[in-house]
N, C-alpha and C positions, 0 to 999 in steps of 0.2 A: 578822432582818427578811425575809430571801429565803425563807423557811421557810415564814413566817406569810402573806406574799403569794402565794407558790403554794396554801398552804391557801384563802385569799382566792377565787381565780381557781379553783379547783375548790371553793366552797361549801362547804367545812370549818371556814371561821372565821369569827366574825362581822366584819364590814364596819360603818363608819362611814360613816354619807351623809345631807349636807348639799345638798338637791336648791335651795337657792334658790343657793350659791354657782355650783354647779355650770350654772344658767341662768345667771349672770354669765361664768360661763367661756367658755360655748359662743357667748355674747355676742361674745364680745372676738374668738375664734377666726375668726368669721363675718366681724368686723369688719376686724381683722386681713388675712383674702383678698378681701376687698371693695376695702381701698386698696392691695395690692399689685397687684391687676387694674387700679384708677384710674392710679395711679402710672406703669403699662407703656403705656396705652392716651395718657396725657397725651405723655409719653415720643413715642410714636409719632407723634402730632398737632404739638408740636414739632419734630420733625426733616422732616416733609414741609411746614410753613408755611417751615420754613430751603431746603430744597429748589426752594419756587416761589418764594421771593423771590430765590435764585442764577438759575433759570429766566427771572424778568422783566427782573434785571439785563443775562444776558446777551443777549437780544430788545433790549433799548434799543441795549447798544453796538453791536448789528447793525447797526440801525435806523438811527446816524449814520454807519456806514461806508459802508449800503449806495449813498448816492450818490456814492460814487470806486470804483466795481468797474477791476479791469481785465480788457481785454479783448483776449481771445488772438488776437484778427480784425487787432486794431489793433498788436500784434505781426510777424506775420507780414508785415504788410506795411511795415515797416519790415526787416526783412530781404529783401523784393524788392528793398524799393529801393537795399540795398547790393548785394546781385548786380547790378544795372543800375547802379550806379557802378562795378562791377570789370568789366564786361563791357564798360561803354564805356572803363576806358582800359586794358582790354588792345589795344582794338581801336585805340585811338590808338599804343598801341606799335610794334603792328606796321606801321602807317602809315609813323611817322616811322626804323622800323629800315634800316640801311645797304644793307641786301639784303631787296626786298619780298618777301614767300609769300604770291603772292594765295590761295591755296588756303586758307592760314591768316587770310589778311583775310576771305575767305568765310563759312568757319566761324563767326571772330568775329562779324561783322553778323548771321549766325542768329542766334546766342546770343544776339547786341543784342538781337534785335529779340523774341525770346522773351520776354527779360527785359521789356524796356519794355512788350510785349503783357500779362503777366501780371501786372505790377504798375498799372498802369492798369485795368486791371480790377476789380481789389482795390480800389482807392484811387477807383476810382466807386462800388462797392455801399458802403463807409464812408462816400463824404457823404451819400448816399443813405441808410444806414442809421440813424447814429449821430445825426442831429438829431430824426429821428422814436422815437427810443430815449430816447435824455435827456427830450424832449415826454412821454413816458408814464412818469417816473419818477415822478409824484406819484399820478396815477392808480393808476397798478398798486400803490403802496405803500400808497395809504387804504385800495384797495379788500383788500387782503391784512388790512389791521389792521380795518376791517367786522367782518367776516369772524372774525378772531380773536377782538375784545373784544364782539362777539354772544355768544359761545359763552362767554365768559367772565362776562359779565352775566348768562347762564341760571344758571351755577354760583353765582355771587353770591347772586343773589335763592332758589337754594335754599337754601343756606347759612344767610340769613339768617331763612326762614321755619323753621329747625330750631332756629338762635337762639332768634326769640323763642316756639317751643311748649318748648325746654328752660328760658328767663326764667321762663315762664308755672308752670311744674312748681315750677320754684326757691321764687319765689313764693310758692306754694301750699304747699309743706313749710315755706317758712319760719314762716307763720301757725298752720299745724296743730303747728309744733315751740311756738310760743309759747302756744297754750293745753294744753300737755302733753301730745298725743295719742301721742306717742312719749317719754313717758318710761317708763322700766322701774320696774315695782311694786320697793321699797324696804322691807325690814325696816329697824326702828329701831335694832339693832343684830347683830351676829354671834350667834346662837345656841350655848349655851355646850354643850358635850359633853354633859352630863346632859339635854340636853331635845332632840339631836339624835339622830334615829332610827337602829336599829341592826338592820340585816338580819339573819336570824338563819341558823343553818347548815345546810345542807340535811345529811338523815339522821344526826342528831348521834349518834345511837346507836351508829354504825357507825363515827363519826371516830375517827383513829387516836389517842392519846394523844400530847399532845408530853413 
């Protein structure tokens, strides 16, 4: 067999060829890389529709957290004001100790009075800040979501104008599949070897004897 197919492939023997299977073949082959392309491209459309729906999901839970932020402003001064309760009773310590150090009563009232100066301070720009903060928490959140579901409706409505010119195609094949315009010419049965043509062998005079 490996003989006869090398004579085959260099034109020493005759060949049997069956040119309507061989369009079924080339049929199937085409058809074949057609749905393994679909198959990868679907593949891919799925995994990025799982992508934006983990994407919206995690927008929403943002969305309910974002009105309990914390705030490192509102931190910090909660730590002055423990240093202004350790500054006021060391300075009461040193008040009520057996043997005064005014030199160290001194120091401490600085440090009082630092402390009280700097947390006071803090603790005005937060009422001042925090009621006019929380006021724009709705505003700033609509106008951020505008903004987002704008650009999200552009993508929409392309989407769905590629929808429906792909429906429209769909459609369209499907009517021209029902009056046959894609079906494949059909013999009425396999043509039997005696009526299947037979290439003949180039320079038979010259081929070698098996």
């Amino acid at each position: 067999m490996l003989a006869n197919n090398i004579l085959q492939n260099l034109g020493k023997a005759d060949r049997t060829i069956d040119d309507v299977f061989d369009e079924y073949d080339a049929n199937f082959t085409r058809q074949q890389t057609n749905a393994n392309r679909l198959h990868k491209e679907v593949s891919n459309y799925l995994r990025c529709c799982r992508a934006l729906h983990g994407a919206s999901k995690g927008l929403y839970e943002t969305l309910i957290e974002v009105y309990e932020p914390e705030w490192k402003k509102i931190d910090k001064r909660g730590r002055k004001l423990v240093d202004y309760d350790s500054q006021r009773h060391q300075l009461e310590n040193l008040q009520r100790a057996s043997r005064r150090d005014e030199y160290k009563i001194a120091r401490a009232r600085d440090a009082l009075e630092t402390a009280r100066t700097t947390y006071e301070v803090l603790n005005k720009e937060l009422y001042e800040e925090l009621p006019a903060l929380y006021d724009q928490r709705i505003p700033n959140v609509a106008s951020h979501l505008q903004t987002l579901y704008a650009a999200e409706a552009t993508v929409m409505a392309e989407f769905s104008k590629v929808a429906k010119e792909v429906e429209a195609i769909a459609d369209k094949l499907t009517k021209e599949c029902a009056k046959g315009t894609y079906k494949v010419k059909r013999t009425a049965a396999p043509r039997p070897l005696s009526s299947v043509e037979a290439s003949s062998p180039q320079n038979t005079t010259n081929s070698p004897s098996m």
